[in-house]
N, C-alpha and C positions, 0 to 999 in steps of 0.2 A: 258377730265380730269376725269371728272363723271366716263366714262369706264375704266380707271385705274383704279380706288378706287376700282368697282365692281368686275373688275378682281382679282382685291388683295384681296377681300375682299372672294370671292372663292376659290381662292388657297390655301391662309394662312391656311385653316383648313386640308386642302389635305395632306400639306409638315408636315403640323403638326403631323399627324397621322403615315404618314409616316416615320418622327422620333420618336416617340412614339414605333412602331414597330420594329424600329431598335434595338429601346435602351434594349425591353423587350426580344424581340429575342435574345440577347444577353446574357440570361441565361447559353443557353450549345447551343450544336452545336453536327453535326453527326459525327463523325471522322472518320467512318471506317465499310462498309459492305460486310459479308463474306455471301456465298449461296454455301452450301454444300460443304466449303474449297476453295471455291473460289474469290475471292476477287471482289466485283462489280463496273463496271466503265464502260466506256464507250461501250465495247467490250461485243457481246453478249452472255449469257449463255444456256446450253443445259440444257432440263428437261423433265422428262417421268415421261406421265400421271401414274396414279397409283402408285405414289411411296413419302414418305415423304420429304418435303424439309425442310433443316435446313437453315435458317439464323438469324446470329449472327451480332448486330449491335454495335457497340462502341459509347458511347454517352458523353460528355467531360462538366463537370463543367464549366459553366462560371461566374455564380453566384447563386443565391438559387434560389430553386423552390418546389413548392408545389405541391402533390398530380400529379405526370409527370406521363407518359405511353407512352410506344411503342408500335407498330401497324405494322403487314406487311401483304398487301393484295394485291391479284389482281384481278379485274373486272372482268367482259364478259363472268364467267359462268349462264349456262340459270335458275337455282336456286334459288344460290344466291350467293355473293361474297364469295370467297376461302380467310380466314381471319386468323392468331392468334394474341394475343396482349400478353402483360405481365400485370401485378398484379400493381396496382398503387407505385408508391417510391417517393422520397424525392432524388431532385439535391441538393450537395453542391458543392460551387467554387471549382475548382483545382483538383477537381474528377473524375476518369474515371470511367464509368460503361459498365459491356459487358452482355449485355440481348440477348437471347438466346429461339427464336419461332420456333415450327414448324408448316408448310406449309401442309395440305394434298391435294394433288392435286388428286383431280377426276379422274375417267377412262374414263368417257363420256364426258369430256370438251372436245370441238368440236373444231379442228383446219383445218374442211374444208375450211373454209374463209381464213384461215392464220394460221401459227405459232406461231407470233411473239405478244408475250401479255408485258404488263409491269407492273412491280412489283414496288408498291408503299411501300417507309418506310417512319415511320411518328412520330415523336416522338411531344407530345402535356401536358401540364399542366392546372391548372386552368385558365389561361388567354392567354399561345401563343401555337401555332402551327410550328412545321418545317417538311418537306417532302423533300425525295428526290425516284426519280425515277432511273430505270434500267430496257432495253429493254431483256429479257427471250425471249428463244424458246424452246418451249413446243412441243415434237413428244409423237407418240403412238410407246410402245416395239414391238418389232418385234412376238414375241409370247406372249397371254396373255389370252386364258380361264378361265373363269371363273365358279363357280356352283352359278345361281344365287339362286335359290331355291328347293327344296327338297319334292315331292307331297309324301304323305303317304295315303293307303287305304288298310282297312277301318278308319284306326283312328291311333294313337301315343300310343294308351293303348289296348292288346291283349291278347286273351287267349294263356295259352301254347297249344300248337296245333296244332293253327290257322295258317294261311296262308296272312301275307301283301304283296302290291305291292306297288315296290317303282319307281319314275320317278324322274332324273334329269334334271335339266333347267339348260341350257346352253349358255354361252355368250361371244361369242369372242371381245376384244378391243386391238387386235392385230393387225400389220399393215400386216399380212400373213393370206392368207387364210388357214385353215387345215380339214385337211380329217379324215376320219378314224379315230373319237375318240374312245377311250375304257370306259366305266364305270362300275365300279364295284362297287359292295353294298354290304357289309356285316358286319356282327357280330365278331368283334375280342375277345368276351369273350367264342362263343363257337362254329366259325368257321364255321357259315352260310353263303354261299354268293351266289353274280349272276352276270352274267353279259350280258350288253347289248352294241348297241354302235350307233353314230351318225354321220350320212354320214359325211358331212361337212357343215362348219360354215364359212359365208366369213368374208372378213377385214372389222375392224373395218367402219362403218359409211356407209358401202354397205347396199344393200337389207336384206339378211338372216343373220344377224349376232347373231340370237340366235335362239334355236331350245330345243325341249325335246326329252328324249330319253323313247322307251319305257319301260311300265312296267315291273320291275324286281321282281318276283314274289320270297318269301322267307317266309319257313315254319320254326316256331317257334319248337322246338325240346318238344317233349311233357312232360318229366320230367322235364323243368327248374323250378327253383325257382322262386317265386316271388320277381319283384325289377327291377329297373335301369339299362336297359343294352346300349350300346353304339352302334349306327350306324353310319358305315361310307360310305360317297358316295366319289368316288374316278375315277378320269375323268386324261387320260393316252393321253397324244395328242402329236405332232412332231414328228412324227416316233418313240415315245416313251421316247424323249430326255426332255420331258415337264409330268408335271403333278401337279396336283392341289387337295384337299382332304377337305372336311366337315364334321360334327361333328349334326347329331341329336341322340336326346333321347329317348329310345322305354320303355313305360313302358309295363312288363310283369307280370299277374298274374297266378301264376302257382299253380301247384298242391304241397299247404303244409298238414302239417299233420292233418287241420280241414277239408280239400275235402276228405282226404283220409279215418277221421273215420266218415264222413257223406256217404260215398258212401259203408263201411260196414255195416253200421246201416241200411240202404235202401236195401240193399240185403234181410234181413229179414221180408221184409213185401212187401204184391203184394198189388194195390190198382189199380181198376178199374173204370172208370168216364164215364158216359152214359150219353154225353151232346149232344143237337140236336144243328144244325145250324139256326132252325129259333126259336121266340119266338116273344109270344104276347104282343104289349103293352101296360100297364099301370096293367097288372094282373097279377099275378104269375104261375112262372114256373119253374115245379119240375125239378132237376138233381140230382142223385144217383150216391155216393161215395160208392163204398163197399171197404174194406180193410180186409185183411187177415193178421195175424200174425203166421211167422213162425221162430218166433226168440223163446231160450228158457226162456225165462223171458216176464211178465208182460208188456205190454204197453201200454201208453195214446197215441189217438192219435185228432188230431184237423184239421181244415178245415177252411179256410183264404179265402173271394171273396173279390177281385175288379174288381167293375162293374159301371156305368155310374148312374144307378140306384139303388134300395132299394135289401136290401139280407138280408135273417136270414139263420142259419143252425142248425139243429134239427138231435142227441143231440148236443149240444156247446164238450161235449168230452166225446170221445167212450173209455173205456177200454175193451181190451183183453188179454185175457190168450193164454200162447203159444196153437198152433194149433188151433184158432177160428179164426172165421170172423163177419162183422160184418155193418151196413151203416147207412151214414149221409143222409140225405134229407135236399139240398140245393134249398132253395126257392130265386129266381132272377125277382124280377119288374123293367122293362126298365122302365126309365122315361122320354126316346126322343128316337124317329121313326129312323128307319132306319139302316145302318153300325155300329157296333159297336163292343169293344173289350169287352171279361171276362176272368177272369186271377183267378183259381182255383188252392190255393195251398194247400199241405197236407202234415203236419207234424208229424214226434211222438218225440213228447218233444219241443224242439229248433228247432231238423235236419228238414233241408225238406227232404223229402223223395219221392213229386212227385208235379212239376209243370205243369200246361194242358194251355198255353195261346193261345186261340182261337176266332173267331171275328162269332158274330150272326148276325140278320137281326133280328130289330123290328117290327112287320107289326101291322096293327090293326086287331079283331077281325073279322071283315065282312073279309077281305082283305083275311084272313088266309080260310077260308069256301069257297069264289071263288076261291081263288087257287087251294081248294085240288078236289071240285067240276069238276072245268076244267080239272083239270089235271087227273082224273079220266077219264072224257069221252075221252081224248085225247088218251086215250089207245084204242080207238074203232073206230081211223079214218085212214084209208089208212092202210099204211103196218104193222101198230102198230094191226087193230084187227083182221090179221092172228096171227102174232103172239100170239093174247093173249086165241083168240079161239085154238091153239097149247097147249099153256100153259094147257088151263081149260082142253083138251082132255089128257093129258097129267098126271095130277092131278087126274083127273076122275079114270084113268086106274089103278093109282097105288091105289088108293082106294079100287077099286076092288078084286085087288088081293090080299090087307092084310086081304078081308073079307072072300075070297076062302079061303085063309089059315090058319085064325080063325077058319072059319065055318069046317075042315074038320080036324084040329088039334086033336088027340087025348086025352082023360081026364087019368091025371094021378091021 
């Protein structure tokens, strides 16, 4: 008797809940589920990766509910769930509602294992839940390349001029292998272009199912303007009956009308820079700017270092008159040993008119006196002091002779 009671006394909460469930379940109900015009039930449906799925659920008043949502997802991608839902609503009795998600289904959702996935719809509130399922079969399109990425070199932003190469990345999720793809790259604002192409790419979820094509080299047309111009990479595959197109940005800085009157203002003046490759460090080291003006007017001109270390230049600004010349003494203290850059620019006025970027070597003072020491006798060992005894005899001789023909020159 004891064990009745305790049985009852177990169950009674079980049946209870379970009516409980019924009664709240009893809100709305699913009435009706369409997948891409198809009505879902028992009988399975066809779907290809890559491509959006519509389903439309019907969802039916049975009494009120708060804060409802619909949900249609299906598991088993390696990610994470392939999911859309809708925006929360308000169930009334006797109401129908037709919500309306799409599905995007992956290219790489993997149907090696199987085809057969199942689509869960799920309509839920603050307090109940109701689901129903429907068995999908999910295949790969028979053709299906893709671009997956776009390598650009040297960079997205180029001189008019200049010369990029472009590479496309390639990816089949197609159940065909194909051959012979085409890619083409070009500029449809001023009818640059190249092409290259990609043996083949097999089916999807094989060995090689993506490859790059090589570099497609394309020269910038040297008058363009500066601005936004548009590249397309464009990949030509099935015996031509397939093709697929992508969209990057190239920005171009071309020659406007301030390159054009900095590089007449630069015509009128020559400027010479007498810079060595080694220097001493921690002490100064002279380099001579000389500039000429052969423009017909007046100019100022100035002398700009960046250096790792200390710089003055002497004067701070030169003026000349047309037809003079004239120079800076630019003093450069390394403040740390070894490889380094100096970036020597030269203006008159704003314009530049001559940039010199070049890389020194800081040594120390002992360092710089063994060097030149060694490298001195080094001219005196093996085949180096034929040569140099060549040289001195050589030197020698022409001396000579400017003195024979001094000495016998007649006085006018």
């Amino acid at each position: 008797m004891k064990m009745k009671k305790l049985a009852l006394v177990l169950v009674l909460p079980i049946l209870f809940f379970m009516l409980l469930q019924a009664v709240i379940a009893a809100d709305y109900s699913i009435e009706k589920v369409t997948v891409n015009g198809m009505e879902a039930g028992s009988e399975k449906m066809a779907l290809e990766l890559g491509t959006n799925v519509q389903v439309d659920v019907l969802v039916k008043g049975l009494g009120a509910a708060k804060d409802a949502k619909v949900k249609a997802w299906i598991a088993g991608y390696e990610y994470d769930d392939v999911y859309a839902e809708t925006d929360i609503f308000d169930i009334k009795n006797g109401i129908k509602y037709r919500k309306e998600l799409t599905l995007e289904l992956p290219r790489d959702l993997s149907v090696v294992e199987g085809h057969e996935y199942t689509l869960h719809v799920e309509v839920k509130d603050r307090n109940t839940y109701l689901e129903s399922t429907y068995t999908v079969y999910l295949e790969a399109p028979r053709h299906s390349v893709v671009v997956q990425d776009v390598l650009i070199r040297p960079s997205t932003m180029v001189d008019a001029g200049r010369t990029i190469g472009v590479q496309a990345r390639l990816e089949n999720f197609g159940e065909m292998k194909e051959k012979d793809i085409r890619i083409e790259a070009y500029f449809p604002q001023f009818g640059v272009s190249g092409i290259a192409y990609v043996d083949s790419l097999d089916a999807f979820e094989d060995e090689d199912t993506s490859a790059g094509s090589s570099f497609i080299m394309l020269t910038i047309p040297v008058d363009l303007p500066s601005g936004d111009y548009q590249l397309k990479v464009k990949a030509v595959y099935s015996r031509g009956h397939e093709e697929v197109e992508t969209t990057r940005m190239i920005y171009v800085k071309g020659r406007d009308s301030n390159d054009v009157y900095a590089e007449e203002v630069a015509k009128e003046s020559i400027v010479s820079i007498a810079a060595g490759k080694e220097l001493v460090f921690g002490q100064p080291n002279e380099v001579k700017v000389v500039v000429a003006n052969f423009g017909s007017e007046k100019k100022e001109y100035t002398v700009e270092v960046e250096t790792s270390g200390m710089s003055s230049v002497l004067p701070s600004k030169l003026s000349l008159m047309p037809d003079s010349s004239g120079e800076f003494a630019v003093s450069i203290v390394p403040s740390v040993e070894g490889l380094q850059q100096v970036v020597l620019t030269v203006k008159d006025g704003d314009v530049v008119i001559k940039e010199m970027n070049y890389n020194v070597n800081a040594v120390k003072q002992e360092e710089k006196k063994q060097y030149s020491v060694s490298s001195f006798k080094g001219l005196f060992k093996g085949d180096n002091a034929k040569y140099a005894l060549y040289a001195l005899i050589g030197v020698l001789a022409v001396a000579l002779i400017i003195a024979v023909v001094a000495g016998t020159r007649p006085d006018y």
